[in-house]
C-alpha positions in Angstrom: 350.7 96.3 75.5 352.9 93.9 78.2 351.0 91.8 80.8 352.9 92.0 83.8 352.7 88.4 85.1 353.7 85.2 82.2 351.8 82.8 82.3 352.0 79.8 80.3 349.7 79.3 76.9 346.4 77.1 77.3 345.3 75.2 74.7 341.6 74.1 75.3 340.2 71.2 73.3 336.0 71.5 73.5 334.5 67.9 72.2 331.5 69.3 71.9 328.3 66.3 71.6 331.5 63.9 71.0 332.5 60.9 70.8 329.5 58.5 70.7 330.9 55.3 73.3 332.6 55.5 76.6 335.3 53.3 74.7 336.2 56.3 72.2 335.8 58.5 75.0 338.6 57.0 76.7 340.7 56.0 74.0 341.0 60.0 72.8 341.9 60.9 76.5 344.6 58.4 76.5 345.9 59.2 73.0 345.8 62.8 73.6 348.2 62.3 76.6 350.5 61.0 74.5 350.8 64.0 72.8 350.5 66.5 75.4 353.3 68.9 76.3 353.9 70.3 80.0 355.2 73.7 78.0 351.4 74.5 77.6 348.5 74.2 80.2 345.6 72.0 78.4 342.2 71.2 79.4 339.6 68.8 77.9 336.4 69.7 78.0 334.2 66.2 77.2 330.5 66.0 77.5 329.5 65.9 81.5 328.5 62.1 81.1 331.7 60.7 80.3 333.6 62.8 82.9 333.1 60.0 85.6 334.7 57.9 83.4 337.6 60.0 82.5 338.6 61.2 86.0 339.9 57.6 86.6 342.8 58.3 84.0 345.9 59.7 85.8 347.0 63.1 84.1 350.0 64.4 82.9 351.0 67.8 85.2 349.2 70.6 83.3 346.2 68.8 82.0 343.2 68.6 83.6 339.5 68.1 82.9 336.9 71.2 82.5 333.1 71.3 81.7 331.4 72.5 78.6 328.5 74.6 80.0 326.9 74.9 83.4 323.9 75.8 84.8 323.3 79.6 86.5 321.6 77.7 89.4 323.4 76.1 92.2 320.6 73.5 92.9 316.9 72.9 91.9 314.3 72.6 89.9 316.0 73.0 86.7 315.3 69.9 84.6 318.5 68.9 82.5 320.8 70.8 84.1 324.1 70.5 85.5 325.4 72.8 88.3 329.0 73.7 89.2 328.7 72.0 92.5 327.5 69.1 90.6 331.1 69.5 88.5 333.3 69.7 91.3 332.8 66.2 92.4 335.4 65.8 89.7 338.9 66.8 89.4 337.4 69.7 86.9 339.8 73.5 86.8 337.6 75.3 83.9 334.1 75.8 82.9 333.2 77.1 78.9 330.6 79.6 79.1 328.8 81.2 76.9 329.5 79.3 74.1 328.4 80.6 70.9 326.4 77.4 70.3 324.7 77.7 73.5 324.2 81.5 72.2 322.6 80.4 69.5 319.8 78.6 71.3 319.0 82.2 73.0 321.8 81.7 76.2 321.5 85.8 76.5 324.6 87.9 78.1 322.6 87.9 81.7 322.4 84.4 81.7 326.4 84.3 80.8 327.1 86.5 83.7 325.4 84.7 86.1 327.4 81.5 84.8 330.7 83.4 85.1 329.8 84.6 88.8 328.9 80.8 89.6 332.1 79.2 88.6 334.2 82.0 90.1 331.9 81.5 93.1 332.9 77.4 93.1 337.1 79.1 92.9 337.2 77.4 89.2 338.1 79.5 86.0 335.6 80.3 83.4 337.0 80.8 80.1 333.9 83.0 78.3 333.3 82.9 74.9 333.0 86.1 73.0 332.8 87.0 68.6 330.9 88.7 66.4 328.7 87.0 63.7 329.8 89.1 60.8 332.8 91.5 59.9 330.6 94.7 58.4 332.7 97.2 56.2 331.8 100.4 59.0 333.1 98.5 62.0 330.0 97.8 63.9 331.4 94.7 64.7 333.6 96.0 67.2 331.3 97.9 69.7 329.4 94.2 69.3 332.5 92.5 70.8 332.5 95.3 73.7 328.9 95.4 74.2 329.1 91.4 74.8 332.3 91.0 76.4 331.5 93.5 79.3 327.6 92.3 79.0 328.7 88.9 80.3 331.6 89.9 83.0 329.2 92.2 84.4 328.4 90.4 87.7 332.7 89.5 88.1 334.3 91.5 90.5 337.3 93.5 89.7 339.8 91.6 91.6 338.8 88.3 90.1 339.4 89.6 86.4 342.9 87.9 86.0 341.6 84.6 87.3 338.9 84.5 84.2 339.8 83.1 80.7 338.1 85.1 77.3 337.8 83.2 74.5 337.4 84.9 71.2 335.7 82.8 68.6 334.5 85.3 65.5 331.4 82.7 64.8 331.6 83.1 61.2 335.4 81.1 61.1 334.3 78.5 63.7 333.5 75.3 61.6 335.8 76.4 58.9 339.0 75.2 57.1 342.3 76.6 58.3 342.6 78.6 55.3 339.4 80.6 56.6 340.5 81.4 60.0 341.3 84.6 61.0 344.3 85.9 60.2 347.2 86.7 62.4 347.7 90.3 61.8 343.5 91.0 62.1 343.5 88.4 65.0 346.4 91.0 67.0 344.2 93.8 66.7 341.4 92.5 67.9 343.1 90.9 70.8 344.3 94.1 71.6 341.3 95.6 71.3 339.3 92.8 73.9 342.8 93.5 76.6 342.1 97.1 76.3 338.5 96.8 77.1 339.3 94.7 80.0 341.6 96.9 81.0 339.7 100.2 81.0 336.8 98.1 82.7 338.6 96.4 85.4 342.4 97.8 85.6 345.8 96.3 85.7 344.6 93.3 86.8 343.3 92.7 83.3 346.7 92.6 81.7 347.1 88.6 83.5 343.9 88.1 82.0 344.3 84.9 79.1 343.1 85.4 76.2 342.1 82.8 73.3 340.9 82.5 69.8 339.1 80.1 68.5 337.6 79.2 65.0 339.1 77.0 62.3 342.0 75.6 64.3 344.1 73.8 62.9 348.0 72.0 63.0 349.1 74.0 60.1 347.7 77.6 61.5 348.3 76.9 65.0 351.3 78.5 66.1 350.7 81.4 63.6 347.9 82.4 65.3 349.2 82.2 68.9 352.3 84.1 67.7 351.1 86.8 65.1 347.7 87.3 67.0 349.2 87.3 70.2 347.0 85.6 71.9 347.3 83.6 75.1 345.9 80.2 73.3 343.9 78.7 71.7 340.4 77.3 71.8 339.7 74.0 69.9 336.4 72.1 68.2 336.6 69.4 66.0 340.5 69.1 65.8 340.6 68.3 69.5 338.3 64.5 68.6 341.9 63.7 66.5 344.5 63.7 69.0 347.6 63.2 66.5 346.1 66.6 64.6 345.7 67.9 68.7 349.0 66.8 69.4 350.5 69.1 66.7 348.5 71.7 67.8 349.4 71.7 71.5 353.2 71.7 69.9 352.9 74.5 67.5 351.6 76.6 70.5 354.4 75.8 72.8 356.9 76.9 70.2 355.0 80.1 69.1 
């Protein structure tokens, strides 16, 4: 299945609760420009605190800055939060949403949507993180994936479907060693699978529509994935905090 518009890959790194000082803050960002290559579009998503702090560094074309959750609410009572109007005082282009971590602590598909709809409200692009828990042997899995990929686009409008990222992270690989990731071949069917739910939800636009795995990303699986699985990118944890290991990464992708 062709998308009709190419677009270049997008490597994401998410730093998660990382690094501990602004000093190693800074010195990743810096290192990791060094290795950065203009073939692929990459974000870095760092806790909201440093981000001050990091939009002083001038980036390479291609690279920006993104945030790692957001808050539903534009303003308010809503202790702990951060909004997306709070994020755009910084030279942010992406949002994460609906992390699986942020899953785990009960984030519910409604609550995704309304994320989504705020970011596309603020004209930035949410990438929105899908996966199942658990492969089972009858293929439940799979109306799981559907049931929670069109659970959290519910609120998006159709026109705005190719100007959303999907992230598929299977939760049982993220955290893993490379040799537990998903293969490529299983990885192309159910990228297929997620296009041809978009499409048969939204239309054509839906064939623009990036699409990303993530989960036990690595330098020596990297370009594997993007090019067996066919996917649009790749979404990355811990690999992301080690920017020679990143650096690979961004490189196997641009020559997938």
């Amino acid at each position: 299945m062709q998308k009709t518009k190419k677009l270049k890959k997008l490597v994401v790194a998410n730093w998660k609760m990382n690094p501990k000082t602004n000093a190693e803050a800074l010195t990743i960002l810096k290192e990791t420009l060094k290795g950065a290559n203009t073939a692929v579009d990459v974000t870095v998503c760092p806790p909201f605190l440093f981000l001050s702090l990091l939009a002083k560094i001038k980036l390479k074309k291609g690279i920006t800055l993104g945030l790692q959750n957001v808050s539903e609410f534009e303003e308010g009572a809503h202790t702990g939060e951060v909004s997306v109007l709070m994020g755009k005082n910084f030279p942010i282009s992406y949002v994460i949403v609906g992390h699986s971590e942020r899953r785990a602590i009960k984030e519910s598909d409604e609550v995704v949507a309304k994320k989504v709809l705020a970011v596309k409200k603020a004209k930035l692009t949410p990438i929105v993180c899908i996966g199942e828990h658990e492969r089972d042997q009858h293929g439940l899995y799979l109306d799981a994936i559907k049931k929670q990929l069109l659970a959290s686009l519910a609120l998006l409008p159709k026109a705005a479907i190719k100007e959303i990222v999907v992230a598929y992270e299977p939760i049982w690989a993220i955290g893993k060693s490379a040799s537990e990731a998903m293969d490529g071949h299983t990885l192309h069917q159910t990228s297929l699978l997620i296009r041809k739910i978009l499409i048969e939800q939204f239309g054509s636009g839906a064939k623009e529509t990036r699409i990303l795995y993530g989960g036990a990303v690595a330098p020596e699986n990297a370009a594997l994935l993007v090019k067996e699985g066919e996917v649009d990118g790749l979404l990355v944890g811990h690999q992301s905090l080690k920017p020679k290991a990143f650096g690979e990464i961004i490189m196997g992708v641009s020559h997938a």
